[in-house]
C-alpha positions in Angstrom: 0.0 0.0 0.0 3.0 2.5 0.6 4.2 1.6 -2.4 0.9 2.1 -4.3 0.7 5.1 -2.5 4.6 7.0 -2.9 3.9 5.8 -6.7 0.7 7.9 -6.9 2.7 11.2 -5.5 2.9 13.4 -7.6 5.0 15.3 -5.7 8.3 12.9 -6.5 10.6 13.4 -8.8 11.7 10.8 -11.1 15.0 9.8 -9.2 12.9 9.0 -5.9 10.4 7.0 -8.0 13.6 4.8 -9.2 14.6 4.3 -6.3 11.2 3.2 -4.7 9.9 1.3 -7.6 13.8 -1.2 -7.4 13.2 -1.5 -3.9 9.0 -2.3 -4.7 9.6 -4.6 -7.8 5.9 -5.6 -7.3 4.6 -2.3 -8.1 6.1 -2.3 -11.7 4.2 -3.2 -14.8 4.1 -6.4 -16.1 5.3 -5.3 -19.5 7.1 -2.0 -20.1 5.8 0.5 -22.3 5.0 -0.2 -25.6 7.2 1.8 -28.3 4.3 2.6 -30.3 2.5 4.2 -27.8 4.0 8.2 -27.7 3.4 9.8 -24.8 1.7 8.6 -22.1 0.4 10.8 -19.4 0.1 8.1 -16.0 1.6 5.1 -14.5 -2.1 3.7 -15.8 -1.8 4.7 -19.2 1.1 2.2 -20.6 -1.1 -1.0 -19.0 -4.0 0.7 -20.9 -2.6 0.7 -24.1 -0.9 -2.5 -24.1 -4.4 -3.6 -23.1 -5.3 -1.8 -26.2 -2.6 -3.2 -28.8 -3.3 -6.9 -27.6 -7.0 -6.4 -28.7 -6.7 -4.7 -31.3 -3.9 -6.9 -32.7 -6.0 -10.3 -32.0 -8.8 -7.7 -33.9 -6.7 -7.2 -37.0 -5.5 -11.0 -37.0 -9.0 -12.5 -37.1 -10.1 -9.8 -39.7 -7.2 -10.4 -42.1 -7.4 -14.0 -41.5 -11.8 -13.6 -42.9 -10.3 -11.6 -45.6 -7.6 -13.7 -46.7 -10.3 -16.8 -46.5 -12.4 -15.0 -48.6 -9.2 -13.6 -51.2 -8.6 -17.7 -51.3 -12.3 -18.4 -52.3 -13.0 -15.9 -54.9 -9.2 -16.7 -56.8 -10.3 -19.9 -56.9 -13.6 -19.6 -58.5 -12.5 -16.9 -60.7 -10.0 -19.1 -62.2 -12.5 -22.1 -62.7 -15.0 -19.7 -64.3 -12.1 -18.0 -66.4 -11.1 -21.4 -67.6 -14.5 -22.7 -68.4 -14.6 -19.2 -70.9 -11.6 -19.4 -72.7 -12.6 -23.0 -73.0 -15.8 -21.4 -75.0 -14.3 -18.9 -76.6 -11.7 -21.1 -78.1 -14.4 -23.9 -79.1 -16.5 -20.5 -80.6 -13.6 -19.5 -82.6 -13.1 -22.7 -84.5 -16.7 -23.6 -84.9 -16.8 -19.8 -86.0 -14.2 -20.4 -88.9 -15.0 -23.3 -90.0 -18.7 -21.8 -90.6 -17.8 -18.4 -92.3 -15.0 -20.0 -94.2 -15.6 -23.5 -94.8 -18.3 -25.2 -94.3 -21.7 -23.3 -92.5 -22.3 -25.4 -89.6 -24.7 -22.7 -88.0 -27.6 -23.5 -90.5 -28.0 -26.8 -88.8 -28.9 -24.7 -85.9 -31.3 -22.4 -87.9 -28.8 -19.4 -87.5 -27.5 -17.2 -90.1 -25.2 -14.2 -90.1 -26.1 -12.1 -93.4 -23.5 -9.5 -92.7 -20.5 -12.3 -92.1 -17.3 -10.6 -92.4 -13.9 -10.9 -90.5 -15.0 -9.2 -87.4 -16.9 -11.9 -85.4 -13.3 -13.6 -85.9 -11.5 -10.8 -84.7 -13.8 -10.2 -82.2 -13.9 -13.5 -80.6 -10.2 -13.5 -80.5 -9.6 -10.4 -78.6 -13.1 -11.9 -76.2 -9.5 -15.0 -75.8 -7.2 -12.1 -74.8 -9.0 -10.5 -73.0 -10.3 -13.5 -70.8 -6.7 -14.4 -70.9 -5.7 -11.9 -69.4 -8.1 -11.8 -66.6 -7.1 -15.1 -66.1 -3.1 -14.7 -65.6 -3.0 -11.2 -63.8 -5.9 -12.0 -61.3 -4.2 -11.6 -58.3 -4.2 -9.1 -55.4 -0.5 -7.3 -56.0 -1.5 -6.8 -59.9 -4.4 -4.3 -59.0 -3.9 -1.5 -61.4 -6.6 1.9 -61.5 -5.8 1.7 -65.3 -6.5 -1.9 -65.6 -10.0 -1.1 -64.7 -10.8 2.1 -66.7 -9.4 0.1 -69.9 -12.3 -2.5 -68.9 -14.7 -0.2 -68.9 -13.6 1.5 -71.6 -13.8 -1.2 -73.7 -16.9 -2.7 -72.6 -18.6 0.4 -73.3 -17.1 0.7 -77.4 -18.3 -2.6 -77.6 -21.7 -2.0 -77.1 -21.7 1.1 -78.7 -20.6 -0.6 -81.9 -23.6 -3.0 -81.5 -25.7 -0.6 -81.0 -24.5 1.5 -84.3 -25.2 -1.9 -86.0 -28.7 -1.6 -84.7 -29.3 1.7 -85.8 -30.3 1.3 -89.1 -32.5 -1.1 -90.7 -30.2 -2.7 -93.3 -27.4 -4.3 -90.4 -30.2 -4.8 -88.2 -31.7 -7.0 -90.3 -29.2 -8.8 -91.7 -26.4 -9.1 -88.3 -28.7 -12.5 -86.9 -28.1 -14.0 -83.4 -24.9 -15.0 -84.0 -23.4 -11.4 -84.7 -25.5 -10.2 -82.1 -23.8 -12.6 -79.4 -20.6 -12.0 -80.7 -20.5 -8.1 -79.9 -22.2 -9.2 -76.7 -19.8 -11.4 -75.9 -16.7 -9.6 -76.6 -18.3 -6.6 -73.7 -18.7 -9.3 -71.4 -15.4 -10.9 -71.4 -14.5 -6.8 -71.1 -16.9 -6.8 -68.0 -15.7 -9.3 -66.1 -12.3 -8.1 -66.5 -14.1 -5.1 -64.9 -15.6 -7.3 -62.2 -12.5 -8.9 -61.1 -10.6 -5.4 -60.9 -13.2 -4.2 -58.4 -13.1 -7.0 -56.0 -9.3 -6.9 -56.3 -9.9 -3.4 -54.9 -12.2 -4.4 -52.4 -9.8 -7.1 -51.2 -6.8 -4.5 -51.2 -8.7 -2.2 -49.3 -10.3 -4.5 -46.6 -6.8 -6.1 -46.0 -5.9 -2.5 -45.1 -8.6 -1.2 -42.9 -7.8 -2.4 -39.9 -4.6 -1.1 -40.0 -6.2 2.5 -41.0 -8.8 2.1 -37.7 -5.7 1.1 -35.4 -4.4 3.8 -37.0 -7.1 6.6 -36.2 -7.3 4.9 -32.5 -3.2 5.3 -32.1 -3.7 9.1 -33.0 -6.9 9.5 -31.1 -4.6 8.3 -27.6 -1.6 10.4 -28.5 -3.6 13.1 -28.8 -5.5 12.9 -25.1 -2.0 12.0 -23.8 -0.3 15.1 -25.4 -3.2 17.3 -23.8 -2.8 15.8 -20.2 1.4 15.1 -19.7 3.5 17.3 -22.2 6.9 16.3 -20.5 6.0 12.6 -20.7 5.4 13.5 -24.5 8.5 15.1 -24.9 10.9 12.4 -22.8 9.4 9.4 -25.1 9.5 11.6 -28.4 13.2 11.7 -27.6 13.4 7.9 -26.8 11.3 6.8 -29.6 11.3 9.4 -32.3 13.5 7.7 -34.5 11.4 4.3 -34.3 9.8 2.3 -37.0 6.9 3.8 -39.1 3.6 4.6 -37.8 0.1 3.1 -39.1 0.4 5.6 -41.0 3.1 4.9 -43.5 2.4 1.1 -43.1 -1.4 1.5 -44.9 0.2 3.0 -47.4 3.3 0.8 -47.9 0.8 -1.8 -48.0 -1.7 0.0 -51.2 1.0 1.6 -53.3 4.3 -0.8 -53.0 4.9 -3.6 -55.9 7.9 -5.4 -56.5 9.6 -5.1 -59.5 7.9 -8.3 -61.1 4.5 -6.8 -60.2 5.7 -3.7 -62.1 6.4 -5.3 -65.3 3.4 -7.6 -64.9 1.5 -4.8 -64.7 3.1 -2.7 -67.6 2.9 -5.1 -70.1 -0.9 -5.9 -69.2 -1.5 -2.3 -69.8 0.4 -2.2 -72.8 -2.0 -4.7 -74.3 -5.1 -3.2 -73.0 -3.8 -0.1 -74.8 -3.4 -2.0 -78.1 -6.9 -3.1 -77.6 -8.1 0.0 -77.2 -6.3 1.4 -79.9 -7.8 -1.4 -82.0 -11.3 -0.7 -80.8 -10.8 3.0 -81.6 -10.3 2.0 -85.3 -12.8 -0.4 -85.2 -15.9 2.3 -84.1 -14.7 4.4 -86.6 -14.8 1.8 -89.3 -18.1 1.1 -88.2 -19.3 4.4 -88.1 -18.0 5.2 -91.3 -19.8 1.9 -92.7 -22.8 2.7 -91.2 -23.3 6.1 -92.8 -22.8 4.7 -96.0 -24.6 2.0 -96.1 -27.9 4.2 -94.8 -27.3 6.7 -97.8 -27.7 4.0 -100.5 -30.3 2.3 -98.4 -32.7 4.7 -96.6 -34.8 5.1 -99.5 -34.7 1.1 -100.7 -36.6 -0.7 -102.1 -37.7 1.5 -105.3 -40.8 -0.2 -106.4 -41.7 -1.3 -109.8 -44.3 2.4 -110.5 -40.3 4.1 -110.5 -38.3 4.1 -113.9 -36.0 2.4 -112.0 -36.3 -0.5 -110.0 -33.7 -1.4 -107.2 -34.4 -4.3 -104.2 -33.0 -6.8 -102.1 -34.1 -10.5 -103.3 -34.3 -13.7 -101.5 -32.3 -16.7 -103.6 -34.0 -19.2 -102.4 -37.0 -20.3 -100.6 -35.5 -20.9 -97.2 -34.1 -17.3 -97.3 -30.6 -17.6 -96.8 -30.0 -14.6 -98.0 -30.5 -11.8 -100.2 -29.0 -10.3 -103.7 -29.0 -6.9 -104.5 -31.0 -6.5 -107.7 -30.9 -2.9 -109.7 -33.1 -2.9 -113.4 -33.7 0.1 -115.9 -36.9 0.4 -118.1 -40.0 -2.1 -118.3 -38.3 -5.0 -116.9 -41.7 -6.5 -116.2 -43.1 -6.5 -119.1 -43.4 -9.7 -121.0 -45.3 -8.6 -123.7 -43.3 -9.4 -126.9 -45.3 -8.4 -129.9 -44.2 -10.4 -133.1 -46.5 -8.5 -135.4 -44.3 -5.6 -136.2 -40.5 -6.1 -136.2 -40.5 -2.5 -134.5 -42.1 -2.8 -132.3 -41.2 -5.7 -130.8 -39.2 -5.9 -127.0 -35.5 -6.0 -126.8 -34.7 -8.6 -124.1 -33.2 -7.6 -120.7 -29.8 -6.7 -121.0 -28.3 -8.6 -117.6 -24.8 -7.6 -116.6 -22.2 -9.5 -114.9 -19.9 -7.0 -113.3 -16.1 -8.5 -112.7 -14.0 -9.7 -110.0 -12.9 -6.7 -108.3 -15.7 -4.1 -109.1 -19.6 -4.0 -109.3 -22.0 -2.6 -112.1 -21.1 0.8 -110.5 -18.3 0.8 -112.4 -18.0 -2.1 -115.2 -21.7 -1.3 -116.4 -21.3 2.3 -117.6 -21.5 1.5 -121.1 -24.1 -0.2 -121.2 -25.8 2.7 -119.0 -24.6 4.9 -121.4 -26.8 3.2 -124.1 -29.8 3.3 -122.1 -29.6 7.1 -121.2 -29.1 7.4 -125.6 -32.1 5.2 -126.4 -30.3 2.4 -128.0 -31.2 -0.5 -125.1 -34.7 -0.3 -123.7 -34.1 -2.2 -120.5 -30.9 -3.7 -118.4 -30.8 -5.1 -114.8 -27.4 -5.2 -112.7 -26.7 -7.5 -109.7 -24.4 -7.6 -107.0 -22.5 -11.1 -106.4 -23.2 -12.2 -102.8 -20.1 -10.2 -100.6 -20.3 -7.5 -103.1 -21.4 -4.1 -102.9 -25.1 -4.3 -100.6 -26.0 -7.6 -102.0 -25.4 -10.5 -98.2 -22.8 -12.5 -97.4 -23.2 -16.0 -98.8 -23.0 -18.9 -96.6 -19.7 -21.0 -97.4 -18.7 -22.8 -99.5 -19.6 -20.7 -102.6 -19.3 -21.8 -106.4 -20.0 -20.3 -109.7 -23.2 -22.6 -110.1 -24.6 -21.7 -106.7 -24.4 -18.3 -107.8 -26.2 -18.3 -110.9 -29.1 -20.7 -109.1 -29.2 -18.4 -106.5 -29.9 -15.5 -109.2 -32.2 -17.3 -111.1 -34.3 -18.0 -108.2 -34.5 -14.2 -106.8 -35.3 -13.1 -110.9 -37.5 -15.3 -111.6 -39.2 -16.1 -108.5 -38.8 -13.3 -106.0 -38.6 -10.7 -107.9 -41.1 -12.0 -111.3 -38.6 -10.6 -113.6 -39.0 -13.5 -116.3 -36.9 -12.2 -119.2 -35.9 -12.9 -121.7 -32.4 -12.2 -121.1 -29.3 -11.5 -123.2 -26.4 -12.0 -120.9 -23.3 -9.9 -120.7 -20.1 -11.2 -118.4 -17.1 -9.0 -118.1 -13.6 -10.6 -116.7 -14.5 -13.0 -113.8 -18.2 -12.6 -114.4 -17.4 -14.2 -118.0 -17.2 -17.4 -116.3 -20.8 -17.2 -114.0 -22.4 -15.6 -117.5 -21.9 -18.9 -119.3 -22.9 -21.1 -116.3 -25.9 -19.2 -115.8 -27.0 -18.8 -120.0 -26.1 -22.8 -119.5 -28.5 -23.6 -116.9 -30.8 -21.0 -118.5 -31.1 -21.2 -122.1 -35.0 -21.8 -121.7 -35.0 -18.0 -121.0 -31.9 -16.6 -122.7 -31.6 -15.1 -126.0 -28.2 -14.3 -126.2 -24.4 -14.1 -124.6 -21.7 -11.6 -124.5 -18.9 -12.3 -123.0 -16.5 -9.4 -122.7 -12.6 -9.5 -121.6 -13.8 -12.9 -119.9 -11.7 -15.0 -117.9 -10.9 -18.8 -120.0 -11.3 -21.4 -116.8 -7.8 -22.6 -116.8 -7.4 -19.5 -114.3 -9.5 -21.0 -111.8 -7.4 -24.7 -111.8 -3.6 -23.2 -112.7 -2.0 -24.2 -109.2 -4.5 -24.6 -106.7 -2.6 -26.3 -104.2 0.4 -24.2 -104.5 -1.7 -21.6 -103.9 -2.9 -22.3 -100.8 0.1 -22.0 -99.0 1.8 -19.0 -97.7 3.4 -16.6 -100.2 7.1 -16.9 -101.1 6.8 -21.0 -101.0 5.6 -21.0 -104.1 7.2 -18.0 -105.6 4.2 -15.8 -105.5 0.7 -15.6 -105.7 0.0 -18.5 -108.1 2.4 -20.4 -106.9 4.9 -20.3 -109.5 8.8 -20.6 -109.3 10.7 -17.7 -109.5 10.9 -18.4 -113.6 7.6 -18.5 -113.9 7.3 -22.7 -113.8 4.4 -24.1 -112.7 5.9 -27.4 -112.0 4.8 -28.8 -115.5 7.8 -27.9 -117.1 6.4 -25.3 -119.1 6.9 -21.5 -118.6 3.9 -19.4 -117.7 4.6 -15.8 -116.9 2.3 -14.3 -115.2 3.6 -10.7 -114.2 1.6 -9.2 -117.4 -1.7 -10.6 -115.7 -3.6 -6.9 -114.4 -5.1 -6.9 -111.1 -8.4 -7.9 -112.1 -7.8 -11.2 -113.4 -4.6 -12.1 -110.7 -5.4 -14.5 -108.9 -4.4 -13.8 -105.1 -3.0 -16.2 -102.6 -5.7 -16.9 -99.9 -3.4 -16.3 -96.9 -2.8 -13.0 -98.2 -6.9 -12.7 -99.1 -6.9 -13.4 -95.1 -4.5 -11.2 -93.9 -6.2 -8.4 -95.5 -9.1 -9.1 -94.4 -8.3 -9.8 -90.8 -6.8 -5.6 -90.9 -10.2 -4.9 -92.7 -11.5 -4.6 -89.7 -9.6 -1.7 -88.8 -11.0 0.1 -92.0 -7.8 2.7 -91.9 -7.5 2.3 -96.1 -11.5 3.4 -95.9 -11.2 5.8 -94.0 -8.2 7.3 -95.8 -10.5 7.1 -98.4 -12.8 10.0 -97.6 -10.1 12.0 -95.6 -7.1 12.2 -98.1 -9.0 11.0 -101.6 -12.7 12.7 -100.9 -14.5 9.3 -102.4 -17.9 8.9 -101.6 -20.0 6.5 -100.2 -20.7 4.5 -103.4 -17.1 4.5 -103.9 -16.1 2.5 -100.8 -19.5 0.6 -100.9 -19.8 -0.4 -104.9 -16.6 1.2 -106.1 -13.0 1.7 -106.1 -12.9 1.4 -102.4 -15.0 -1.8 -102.1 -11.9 -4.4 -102.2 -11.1 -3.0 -98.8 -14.6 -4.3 -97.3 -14.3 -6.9 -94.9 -17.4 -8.9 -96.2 -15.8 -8.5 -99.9 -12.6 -9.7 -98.8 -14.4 -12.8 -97.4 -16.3 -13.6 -100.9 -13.3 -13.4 -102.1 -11.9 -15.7 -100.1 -14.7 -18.0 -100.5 -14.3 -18.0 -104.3 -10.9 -18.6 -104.1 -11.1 -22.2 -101.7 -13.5 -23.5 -104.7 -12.6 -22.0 -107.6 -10.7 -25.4 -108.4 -12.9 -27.8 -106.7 -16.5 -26.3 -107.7 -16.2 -24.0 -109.7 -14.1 -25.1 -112.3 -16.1 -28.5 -112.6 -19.2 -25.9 -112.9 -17.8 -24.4 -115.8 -17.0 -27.7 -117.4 -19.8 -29.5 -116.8 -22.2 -27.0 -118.3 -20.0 -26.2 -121.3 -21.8 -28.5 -123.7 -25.5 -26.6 -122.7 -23.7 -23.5 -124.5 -23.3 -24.9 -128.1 -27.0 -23.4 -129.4 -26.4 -20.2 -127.6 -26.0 -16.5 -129.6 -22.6 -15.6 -128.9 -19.8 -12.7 -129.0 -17.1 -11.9 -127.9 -15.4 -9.1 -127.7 -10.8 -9.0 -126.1 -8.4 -6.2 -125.3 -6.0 -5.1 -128.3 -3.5 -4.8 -125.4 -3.7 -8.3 -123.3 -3.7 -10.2 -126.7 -0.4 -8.3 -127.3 1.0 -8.4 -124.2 0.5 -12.4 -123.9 -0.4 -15.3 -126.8 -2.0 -17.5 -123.8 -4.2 -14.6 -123.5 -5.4 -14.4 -126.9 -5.4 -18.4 -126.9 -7.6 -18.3 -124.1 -9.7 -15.7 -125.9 -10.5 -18.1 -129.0 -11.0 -20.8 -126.9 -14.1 -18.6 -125.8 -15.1 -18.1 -129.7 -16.0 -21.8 -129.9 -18.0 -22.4 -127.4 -21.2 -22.5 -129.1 -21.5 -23.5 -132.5 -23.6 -19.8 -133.3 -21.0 -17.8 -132.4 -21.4 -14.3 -134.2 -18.4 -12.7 -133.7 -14.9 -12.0 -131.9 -13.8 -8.4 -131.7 -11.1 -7.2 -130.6 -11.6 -3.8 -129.6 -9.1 -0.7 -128.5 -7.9 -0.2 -125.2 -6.7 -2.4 -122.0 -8.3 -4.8 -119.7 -10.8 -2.5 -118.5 -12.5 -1.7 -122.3 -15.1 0.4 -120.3 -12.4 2.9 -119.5 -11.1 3.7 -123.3 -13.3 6.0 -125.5 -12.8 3.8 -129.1 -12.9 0.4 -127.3 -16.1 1.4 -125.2 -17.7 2.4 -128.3 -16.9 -0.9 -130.2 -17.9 -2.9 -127.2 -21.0 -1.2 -127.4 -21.4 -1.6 -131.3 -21.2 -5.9 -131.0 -24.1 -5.8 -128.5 -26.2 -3.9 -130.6 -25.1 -6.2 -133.0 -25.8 -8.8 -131.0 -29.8 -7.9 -130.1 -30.7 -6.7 -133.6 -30.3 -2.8 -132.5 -26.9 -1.1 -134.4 -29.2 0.9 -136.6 -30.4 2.8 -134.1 -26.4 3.6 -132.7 -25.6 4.8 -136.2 -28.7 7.0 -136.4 -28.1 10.8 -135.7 
């Protein structure tokens, strides 16, 4: 009781309460003053905050150890779920391929995508990265601010690129379920990446909570201490000032500090998420771009039959896979044909198959020009499925599927019933003769103009399908020109129109399609407009363009030259001319061997012209005008090009 009693005087210095408290041991503390605790004000006040640390300490434990338990959980289920979609999304990617590509296994499903192009590839790829990456950086030290705006970010361009889709009636129509789910996919993957990022937060910042509230507790005592016993304050500041760090600077050691690893983990994470987002960037202004352009040549579609001009989308078939875009001039549906007065009786539609690498738009213009002078009374256009607004076909493709396809949407959907005289230029050469062969019930004539011979669809195929440089360029010839067969055939005098391109580099292209820089480069530097990059010029740097052309390129030697073949002989009764470049026939004798192999096709051949001017006849004054003097020739009309 003394003891307790000299130890509660305040009146002793500190050398008497030495000397009392060693001869008094019992009246000591059990443990001596914690070095955390600044400033205490009583003999109490030490035993109260050690009273203090030790719960608060078995506080924190307990709390970290909950947290830690739950950290455990949620890594573990993330990962299974993360697995399980990357497991999808690389089972969606092949099945994906093989269906736009290959073979179309979503029509045994009752799905179609009309508007197939390489972005649901690309798409689904980046859904792999993405996923990927939330997979492999999921863990507590890889938190990153950034991380999770790039989520968001990117979740949010994705569905605003759907929803530009949606926005007019043309895509809407045409994008199906599967597009749909693609886009929707792709913002998910982007959303869960988002998802994980904010429990990583919550985890990071429940891990340092406690430490904050012993924190705010430690600074709430110190500061009741400092107002009661200023000279204890001072004497332990002096002790203990140069001590480890306070709460304080732990919290934060704990949020901001990475290890060098962590750091270059979380760098190159970034790094890609920037790439994406750079990507995406590209991508919403590609699709922007498309989207304005394909409402100002479609707002006002269909044009009905009471217009001079007629323009509509056609089924092909009765299961309506998909649609051809269909554009006629004059009284296409009319079938009277009156026989009484050679004057008065109907010229037959004038149908035009545009070439490889261009549409109507372009290849057709002479024969527009002949409507606009009252020389043809009626012509109809057509875009190839891929090309210009006419749908993406379902693979495979072939010459013969084509021309059923157009027969079907004529003659059926649309009740145009002819007769036809058929015009092919390059490529289309070879789908005008199949067509006129499966057709001859209900066409008068052919015309087949600077038209591909079908020993370019078979010259190499399976050179050609590998990568470029094995074969020593795109048709897989040596670097003399050798195709293998001992025989020299040059092809470097071949135009771009009739070249026939490797299908990896057909791919390649089209996978940056997606991107649409060369379209948009289109309108900022060269000032085309939209039926430039939709029908035009621009169109070879479509993604659904590149596709067909893909498409045409797997078959051309396994369909599409047996088409040809098989349907030669059903040409021999056929009306026929032909009109060949002054220019390709000089540069190469193959070429003008190729060109009389056309002339005997049918055993009514009328004529083989060959006019002025290069590949592209419709771009040469004198060769347009002879091109257009053999089909007059052909229907029974050159007086009336030769009248003033």
């Amino acid at each position: 009781m003394k003891a307790n009693g000299l130890d509660n005087d305040p009146a002793r210095t500190g050398m008497e309460r030495t000397d009392i408290d060693s001869e008094h041991p019992e009246a000591q503390p059990l443990l001596n003053n914690n070095h955390r605790t600044l400033g205490a004000g009583s003999a109490n006040g030490p035993a109260v905050n050690e009273g203090r640390d030790i719960e608060s300490d078995g506080f924190i434990k307990d709390s970290l150890f909950q947290i830690r338990k739950g950290y455990r959980i949620f890594i573990h289920n993330s990962k299974w779920i993360l697995n399980i979609l990357i497991l999808i999304n690389t089972i969606w990617l092949v099945t994906t391929l093989i269906s736009d590509f290959f073979f179309n296994i979503n029509i045994l499903f009752g799905f179609s995508n009309r508007y197939a192009s390489f972005n649901d590839l690309t798409l689904i790829f980046i859904s792999i990265i993405a996923n990927s990456f939330n997979l492999w950086f999921n863990k507590l030290g890889l938190y990153s601010a950034l991380d999770y705006s790039l989520n968001v970010t990117l979740c949010v361009l994705t569905l605003f690129n759907l929803a530009l889709t949606y926005l007019i009636k043309y895509t809407r129509q045409r994008i199906g379920f599967v597009g749909t789910f693609t886009y929707l996919w792709t913002s998910f993957s982007f959303f869960i990446g988002a998802i994980l990022d904010w429990y990583l937060l919550f985890y990071n910042n429940s891990i340092n909570e406690p430490l904050e509230e012993r924190r705010i507790d430690d600074a709430n005592i110190s500061t009741f201490n400092e107002n009661h016993t200023n000279s204890t304050e001072n004497r332990d500041r002096s002790q203990y000032g140069s001590g480890s760090p306070t709460p304080t600077h732990r919290s934060q050691l704990v949020q901001n500090k990475h290890t060098l690893t962590e750091w270059v983990s979380i760098g190159f994470r970034n790094t890609i998420k920037f790439l994406i987002l750079i990507f995406f960037a590209l991508f919403t202004l590609n699709t922007l771009l498309t989207t304005l352009d394909t409402y100002r040549l479609t707002h006002k579609l269909p044009i009905t039959v009471q217009s001079p001009s007629y323009e509509a989308f056609h089924y092909v078939d009765a299961a309506k896979t998909y649609q051809l875009h269909i554009t006629c001039y004059g009284d296409v549906f009319d079938q009277e044909n009156n026989t009484d007065l050679s004057e008065n009786k109907k010229q037959p539609i004038i149908l035009f198959e545009h070439g490889g690498y261009d549409t109507g738009y372009l290849s057709a213009t002479w024969i527009e020009e002949l409507y606009h002078l009252d020389k043809i009374q009626r012509y109809c256009l057509y875009d190839r499925p891929g090309y210009g607004l006419s749908d993406s076909p379902p693979a495979p493709i072939s010459i013969a599927m084509v021309a059923e396809s157009l027969r079907y949407a004529l003659i059926k959907d649309a009740k145009i019933k002819g007769p036809f005289t058929t015009v092919g230029y390059d490529l289309g050469g070879l789908f005008t003769r199949v067509f006129t062969a499966k057709n001859v019930d209900i066409v008068d004539s052919m015309m087949l103009v600077e038209s591909w011979h079908e020993e370019l669809l078979l010259k190499n195929y399976i050179q050609r399908l590998l990568p470029p440089g094995r074969g020593g360029g795109d048709d897989g010839d040596d670097g003399n020109g050798n195709d293998g067969d001992g025989r020299n055939h040059d092809k470097t005098w071949l135009p771009s129109e009739i070249e026939r391109h490797n299908e990896f580099r057909l791919w390649w292209k089209g996978i940056w399609s997606s991107l649409g820089w060369r379209l948009q480069t289109s309108w900022l530097l060269a000032h085309h407009g939209s039926k430039e990059r939709i029908y035009g010029r621009d169109m070879k740097y479509q993604g659904r363009f590149l596709r067909s052309k893909f498409l045409e390129s797997v078959t051309s030697s396994i369909l599409s030259y047996r088409d040809v073949t098989n349907n030669a002989e059903s040409l021999q009764n056929v009306k026929t001319s032909i009109v060949s470049s002054k220019e390709m026939v000089k540069k190469s004798a193959l070429w003008g061997d190729w060109q009389r192999d056309l002339t005997k096709i049918s055993h009514k051949t009328q004529e083989w012209k060959i006019v002025e001017g290069g590949h592209e006849i419709y771009k040469y004054g004198l060769g347009k005008q002879q091109t257009q003097e053999v089909l007059l020739r052909l229907i029974g009309e050159l007086g009336k090009l030769t009248e003033d």
